[in-house]
C-alpha positions as CSV (number, residue, x, y, z in Angstrom):
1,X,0.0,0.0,0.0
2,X,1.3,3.4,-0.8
3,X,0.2,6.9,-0.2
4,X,-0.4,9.7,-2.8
5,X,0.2,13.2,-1.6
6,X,-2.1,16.1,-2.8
7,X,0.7,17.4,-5.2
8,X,0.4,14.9,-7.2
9,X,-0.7,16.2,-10.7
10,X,-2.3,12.7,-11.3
11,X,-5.2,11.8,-9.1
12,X,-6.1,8.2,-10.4
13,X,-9.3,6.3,-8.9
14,X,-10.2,2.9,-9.9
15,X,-8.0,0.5,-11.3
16,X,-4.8,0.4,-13.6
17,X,-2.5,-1.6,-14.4
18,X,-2.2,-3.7,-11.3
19,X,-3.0,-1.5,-8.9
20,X,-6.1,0.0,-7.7
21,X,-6.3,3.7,-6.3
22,X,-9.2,5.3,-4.1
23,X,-9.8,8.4,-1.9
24,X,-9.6,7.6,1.6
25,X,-9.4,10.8,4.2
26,X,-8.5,13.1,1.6
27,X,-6.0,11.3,0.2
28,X,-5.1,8.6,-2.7
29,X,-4.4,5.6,-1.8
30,X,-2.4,3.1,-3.9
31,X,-2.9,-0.7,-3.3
32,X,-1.4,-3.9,-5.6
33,X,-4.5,-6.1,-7.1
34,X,-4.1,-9.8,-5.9
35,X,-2.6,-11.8,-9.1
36,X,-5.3,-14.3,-10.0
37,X,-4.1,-17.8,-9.9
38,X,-2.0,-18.8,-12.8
39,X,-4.1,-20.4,-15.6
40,X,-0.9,-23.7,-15.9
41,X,-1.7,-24.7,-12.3
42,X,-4.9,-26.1,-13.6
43,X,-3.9,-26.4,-17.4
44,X,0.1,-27.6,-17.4
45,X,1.5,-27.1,-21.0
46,X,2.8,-30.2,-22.4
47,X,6.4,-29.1,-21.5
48,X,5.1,-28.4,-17.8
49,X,3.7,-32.0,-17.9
50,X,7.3,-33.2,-19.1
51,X,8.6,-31.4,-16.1
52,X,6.2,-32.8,-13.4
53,X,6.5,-36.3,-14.9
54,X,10.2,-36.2,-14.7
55,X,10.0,-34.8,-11.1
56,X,7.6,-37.1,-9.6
57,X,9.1,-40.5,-11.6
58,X,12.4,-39.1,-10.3
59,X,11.7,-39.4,-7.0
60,X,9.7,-42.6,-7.2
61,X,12.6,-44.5,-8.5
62,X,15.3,-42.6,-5.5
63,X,13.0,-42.6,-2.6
64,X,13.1,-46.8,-2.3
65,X,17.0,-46.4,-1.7
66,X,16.9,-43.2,0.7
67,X,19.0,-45.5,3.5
68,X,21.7,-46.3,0.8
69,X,21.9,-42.6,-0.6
70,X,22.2,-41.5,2.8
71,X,25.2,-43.6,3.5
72,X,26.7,-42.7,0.1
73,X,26.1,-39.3,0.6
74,X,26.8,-38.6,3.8
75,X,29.9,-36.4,3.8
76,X,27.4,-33.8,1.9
77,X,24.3,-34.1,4.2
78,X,24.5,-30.8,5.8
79,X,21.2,-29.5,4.1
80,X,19.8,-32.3,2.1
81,X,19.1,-35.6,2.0
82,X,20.8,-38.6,-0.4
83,X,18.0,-38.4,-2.4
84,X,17.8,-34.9,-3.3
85,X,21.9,-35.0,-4.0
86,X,21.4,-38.2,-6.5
87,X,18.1,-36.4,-7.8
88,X,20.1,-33.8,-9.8
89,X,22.3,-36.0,-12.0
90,X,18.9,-38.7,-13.0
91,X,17.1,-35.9,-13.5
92,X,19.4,-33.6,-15.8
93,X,21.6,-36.3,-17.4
94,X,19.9,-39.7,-16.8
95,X,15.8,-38.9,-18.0
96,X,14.4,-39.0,-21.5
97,X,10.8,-39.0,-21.1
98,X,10.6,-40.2,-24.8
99,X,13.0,-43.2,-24.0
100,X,11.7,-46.7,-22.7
101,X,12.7,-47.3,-20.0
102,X,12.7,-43.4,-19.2
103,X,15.4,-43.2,-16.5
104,X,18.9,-44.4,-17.6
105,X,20.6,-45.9,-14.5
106,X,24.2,-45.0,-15.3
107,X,23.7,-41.7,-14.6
108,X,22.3,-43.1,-10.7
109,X,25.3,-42.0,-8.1
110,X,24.4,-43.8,-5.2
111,X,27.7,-42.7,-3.3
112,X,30.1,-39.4,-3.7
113,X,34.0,-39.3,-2.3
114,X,37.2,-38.6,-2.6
115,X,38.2,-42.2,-2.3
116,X,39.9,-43.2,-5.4
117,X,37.5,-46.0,-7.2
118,X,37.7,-49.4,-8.4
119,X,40.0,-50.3,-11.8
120,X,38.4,-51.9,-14.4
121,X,35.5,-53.7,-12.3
122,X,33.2,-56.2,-14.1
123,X,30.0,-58.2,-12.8
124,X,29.6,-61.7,-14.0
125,X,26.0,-63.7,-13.3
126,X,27.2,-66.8,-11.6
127,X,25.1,-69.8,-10.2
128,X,25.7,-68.4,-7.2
129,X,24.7,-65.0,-7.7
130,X,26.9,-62.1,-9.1
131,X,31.0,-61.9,-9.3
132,X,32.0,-58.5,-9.2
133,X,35.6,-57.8,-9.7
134,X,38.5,-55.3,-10.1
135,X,42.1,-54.9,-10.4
136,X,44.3,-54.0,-7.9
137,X,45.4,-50.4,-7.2
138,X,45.4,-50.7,-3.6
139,X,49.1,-48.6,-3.7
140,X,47.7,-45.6,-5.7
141,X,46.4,-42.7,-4.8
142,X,44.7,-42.6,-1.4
143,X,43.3,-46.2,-2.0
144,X,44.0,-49.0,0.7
145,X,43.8,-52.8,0.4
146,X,41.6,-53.0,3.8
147,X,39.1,-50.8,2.0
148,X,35.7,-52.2,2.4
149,X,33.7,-53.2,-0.3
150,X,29.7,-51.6,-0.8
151,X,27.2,-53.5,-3.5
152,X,23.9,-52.5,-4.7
153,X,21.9,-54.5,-6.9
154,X,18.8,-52.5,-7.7
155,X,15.7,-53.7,-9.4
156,X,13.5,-50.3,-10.0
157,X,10.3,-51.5,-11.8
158,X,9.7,-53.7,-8.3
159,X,11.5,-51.2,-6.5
160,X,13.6,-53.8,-4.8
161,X,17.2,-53.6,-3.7
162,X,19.5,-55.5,-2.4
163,X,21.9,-53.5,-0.4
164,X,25.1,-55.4,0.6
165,X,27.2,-52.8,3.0
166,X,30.2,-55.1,3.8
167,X,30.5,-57.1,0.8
168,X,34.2,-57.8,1.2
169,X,37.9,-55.5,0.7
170,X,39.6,-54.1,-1.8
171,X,42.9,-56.7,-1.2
172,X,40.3,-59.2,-2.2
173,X,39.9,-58.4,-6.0
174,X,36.7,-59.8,-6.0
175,X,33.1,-60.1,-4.3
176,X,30.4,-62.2,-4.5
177,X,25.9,-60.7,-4.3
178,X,24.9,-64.0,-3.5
179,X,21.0,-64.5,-5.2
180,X,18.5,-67.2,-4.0
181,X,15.4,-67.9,-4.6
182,X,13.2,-65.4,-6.8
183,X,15.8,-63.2,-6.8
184,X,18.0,-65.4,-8.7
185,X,15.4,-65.2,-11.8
186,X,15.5,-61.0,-11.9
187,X,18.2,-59.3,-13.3
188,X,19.8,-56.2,-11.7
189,X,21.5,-53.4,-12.0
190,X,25.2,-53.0,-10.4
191,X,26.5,-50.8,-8.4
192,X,30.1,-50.8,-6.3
193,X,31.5,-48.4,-4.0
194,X,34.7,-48.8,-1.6
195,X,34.9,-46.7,1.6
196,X,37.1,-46.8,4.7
197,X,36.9,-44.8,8.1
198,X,38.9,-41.3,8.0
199,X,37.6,-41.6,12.2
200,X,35.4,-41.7,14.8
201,X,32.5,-39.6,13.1
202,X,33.2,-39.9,9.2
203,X,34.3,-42.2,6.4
204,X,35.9,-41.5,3.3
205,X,33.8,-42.9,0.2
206,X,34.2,-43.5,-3.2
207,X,32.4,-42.6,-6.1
208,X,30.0,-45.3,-6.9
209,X,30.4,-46.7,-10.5
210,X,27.3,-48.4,-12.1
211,X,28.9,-52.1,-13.8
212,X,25.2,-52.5,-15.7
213,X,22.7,-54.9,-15.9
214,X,23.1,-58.9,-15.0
């Protein structure tokens, strides 16, 4: 609200622009006209749709694996959560809402480090499961052979996981994601991850690097 003095040259009554003026105690009065509710709240343009769709399968196919984003993410959890962190790399890089399916899982991060990664891993389907393994660079970088060893197979369109924590070290060039039952007939999509203690309160992760689909 704003007041006119009786200078003014222009007295406006009534309504312009967004604004409507009156006479109150001898004096104009200028106050802003509430905006009417915008017509694509009810009426989304196909691009809006797009956007929404994207948003809201987005966070269908993260919000099964908060606990695991969490723990991946947790070196960066000061104002969000592991799903909102992975949510910006699916959604920008990893969605094609004219591709089936319409989320690619490469572009799913489910941990973020400085820990230097795994060399040249591979997942094999076994009988007994899946063989995921790597070479060893144990003396490079800031890697360690007593690194431990995180697997996630992930199976979206059930929205089942399978979250192994300790699956093993990095001295052991290998790991097994043992499947039984039911779960031996699905295939899944790989993920691996090494991460060790830096101390009492934090650990020092990798960056998780999707193997594909076995």
């Amino acid at each position: 609200m704003a007041t006119l003095s009786d200078s003014s040259v222009i007295q406006p009554q009534g309504k312009v622009g967004g604004f409507t003026f009156y006479k109150l105690n001898g004096k104009i009065i200028m106050r802003s006209l509430p905006r009417a509710p915008h017509k694509n709240g009810t009426n989304p343009t196909p691009l809006q749709k797009v956007y929404q769709n994207r948003l809201a399968e987005v966070n269908d196919y993260l919000r099964p694996l908060s606990r695991v984003l969490d723990f991946g993410y947790q070196n960066y959890l000061d104002q969000k959560t592991g799903v909102n962190l992975a949510h910006t790399n699916v959604s920008t890089k990893g969605y094609n809402h004219k591709a089936n399916p319409r989320i690619n899982p490469a572009f799913l991060q489910i941990s973020r480090g400085s820990l230097l990664g795994a060399e040249s891993p591979l997942a094999v389907r076994t009988a007994d499961g899946i063989t995921i393994s790597w070479k060893d660079n144990s003396v490079e970088g800031n890697a360690s052979e007593g690194d431990s060893v995180m697997i996630l197979l992930n199976q979206p369109e059930l929205q089942k996981h399978i979250w192994i924590k300790e699956a093993g070290r990095r001295r052991d060039l290998q790991a097994l994601a043992p499947l039984e039952g039911e779960n031996s007939e699905k295939e899944w999509e790989v993920y691996l991850t090494f991460y060790r203690p830096l101390n009492n309160k934090k650990l020092v992760i990798s960056d998780s690097m999707y193997l594909g689909r076995s």
